[in-house]
C-alpha positions as CSV (number, residue, x, y, z in Angstrom):
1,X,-4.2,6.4,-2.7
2,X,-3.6,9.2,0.0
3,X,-0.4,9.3,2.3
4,X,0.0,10.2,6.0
5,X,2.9,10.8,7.3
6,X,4.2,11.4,10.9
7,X,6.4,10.2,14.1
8,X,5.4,7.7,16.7
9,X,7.0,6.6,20.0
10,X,6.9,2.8,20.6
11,X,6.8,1.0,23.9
12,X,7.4,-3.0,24.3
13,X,6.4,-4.8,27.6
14,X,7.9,-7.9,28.1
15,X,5.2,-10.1,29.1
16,X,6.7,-13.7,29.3
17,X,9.8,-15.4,26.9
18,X,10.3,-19.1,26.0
19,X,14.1,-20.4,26.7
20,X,15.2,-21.6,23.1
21,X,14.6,-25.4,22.3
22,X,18.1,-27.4,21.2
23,X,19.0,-26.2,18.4
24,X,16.5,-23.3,18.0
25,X,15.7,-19.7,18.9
26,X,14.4,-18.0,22.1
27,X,10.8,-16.8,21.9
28,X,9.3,-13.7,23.2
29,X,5.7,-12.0,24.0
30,X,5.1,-8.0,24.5
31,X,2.8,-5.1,25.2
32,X,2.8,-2.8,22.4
33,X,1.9,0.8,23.3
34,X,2.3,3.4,20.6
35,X,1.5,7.0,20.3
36,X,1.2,8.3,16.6
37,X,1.6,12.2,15.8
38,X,1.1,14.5,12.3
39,X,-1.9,13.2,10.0
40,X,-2.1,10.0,12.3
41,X,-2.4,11.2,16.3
42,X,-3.9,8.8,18.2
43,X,-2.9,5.4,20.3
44,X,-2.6,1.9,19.3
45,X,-2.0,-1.0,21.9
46,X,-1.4,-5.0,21.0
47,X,0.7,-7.6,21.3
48,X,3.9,-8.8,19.7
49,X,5.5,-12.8,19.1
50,X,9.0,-12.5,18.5
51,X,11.8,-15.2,17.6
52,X,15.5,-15.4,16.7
53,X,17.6,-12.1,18.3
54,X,17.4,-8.9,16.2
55,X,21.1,-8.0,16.0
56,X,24.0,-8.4,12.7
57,X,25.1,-12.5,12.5
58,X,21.2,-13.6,13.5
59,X,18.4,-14.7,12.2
60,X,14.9,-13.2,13.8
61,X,11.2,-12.6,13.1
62,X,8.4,-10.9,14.5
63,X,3.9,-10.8,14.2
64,X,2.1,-8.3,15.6
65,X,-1.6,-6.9,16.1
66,X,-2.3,-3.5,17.4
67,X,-5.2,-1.4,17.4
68,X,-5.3,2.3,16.0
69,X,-7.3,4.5,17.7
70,X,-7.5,8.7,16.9
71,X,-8.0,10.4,14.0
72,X,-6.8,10.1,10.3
73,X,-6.6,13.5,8.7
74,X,-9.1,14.5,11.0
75,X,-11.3,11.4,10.7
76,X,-12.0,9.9,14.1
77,X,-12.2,5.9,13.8
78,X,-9.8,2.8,14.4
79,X,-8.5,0.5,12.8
80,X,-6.2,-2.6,13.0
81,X,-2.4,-3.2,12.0
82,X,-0.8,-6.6,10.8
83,X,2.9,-6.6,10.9
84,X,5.3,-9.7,9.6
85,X,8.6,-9.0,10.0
86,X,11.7,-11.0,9.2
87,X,15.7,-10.3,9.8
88,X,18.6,-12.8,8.4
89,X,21.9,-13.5,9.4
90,X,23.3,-11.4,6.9
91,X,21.4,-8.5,8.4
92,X,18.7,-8.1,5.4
93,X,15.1,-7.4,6.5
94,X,11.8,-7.4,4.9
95,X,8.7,-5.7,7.0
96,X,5.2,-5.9,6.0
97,X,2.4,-4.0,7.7
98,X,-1.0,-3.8,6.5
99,X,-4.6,-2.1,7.9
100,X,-6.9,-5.5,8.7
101,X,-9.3,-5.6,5.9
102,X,-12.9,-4.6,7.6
103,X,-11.2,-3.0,10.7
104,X,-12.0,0.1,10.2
105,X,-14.2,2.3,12.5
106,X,-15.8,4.9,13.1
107,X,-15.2,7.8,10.0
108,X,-12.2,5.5,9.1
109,X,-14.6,2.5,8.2
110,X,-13.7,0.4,4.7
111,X,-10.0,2.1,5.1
112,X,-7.1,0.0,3.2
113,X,-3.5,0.2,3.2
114,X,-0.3,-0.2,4.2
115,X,1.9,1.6,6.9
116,X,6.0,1.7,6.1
117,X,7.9,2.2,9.2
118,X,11.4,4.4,9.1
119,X,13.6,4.1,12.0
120,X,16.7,6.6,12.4
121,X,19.1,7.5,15.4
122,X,16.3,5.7,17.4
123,X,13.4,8.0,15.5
124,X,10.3,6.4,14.6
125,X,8.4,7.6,11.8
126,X,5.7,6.1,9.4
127,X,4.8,6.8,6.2
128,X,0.7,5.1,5.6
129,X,-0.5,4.6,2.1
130,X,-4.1,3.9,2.3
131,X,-7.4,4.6,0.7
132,X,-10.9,5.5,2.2
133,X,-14.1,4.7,0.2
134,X,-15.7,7.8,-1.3
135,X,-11.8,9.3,-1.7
């Protein structure tokens, strides 16, 4: 398995939000607009479903597509990203994000993996484990 590391800047787009039902959580749709730099530079765009409110004493959770677009170590291709991500009221989280199997494009066809996503002092940065055939 190879490793690419980097930054990215995020932006989310509120596109429309659901009031929460009796009893339940508020829902939420966005833009996602990324811009990946080191051994990932490129773009992604997609869209995000969110529930629940993302802050200490609540519960939330979160699927997302978005589309990869750049270069990979100097591989030009695409590819797409699944996240799942969950928060609970006691303010553990899990996050899973993996590369769409057959998404690939371009040099980056048949890639697999997963991408781990650090956040610090309002810093993204990712950490992608993945594997390309032939590697």
């Amino acid at each position: 398995m190879l490793h690419a590391t980097g930054i990215f800047e995020v932006t989310l787009t509120p596109e429309a939000q659901g009031p929460a039902p009796e009893g339940g959580q508020p829902t939420t749709r966005m833009g996602i607009a990324k811009i990946f730099h080191g051994d990932l530079a490129g773009t992604a765009t997609g869209t995000m479903l969110s529930g629940g409110t993302p802050a200490p004493g609540h519960a939330a959770a979160y699927v997302a597509i978005d589309q990869f677009c750049g270069t990979l170590a100097g591989r030009p291709g695409g590819f797409m990203l699944v996240h799942r991500g969950t928060m609970a009221k006691d303010g553990t989280s899990e996050l899973v994000i993996i590369i769409a199997p057959d998404s690939g494009s371009g040099a980056l066809a048949g890639i697999t993996g997963t991408l781990a996503i650090t956040v610090m002092d309002g810093r993204h940065s990712y950490d992608l484990v993945y594997h390309l055939p032939g590697d």
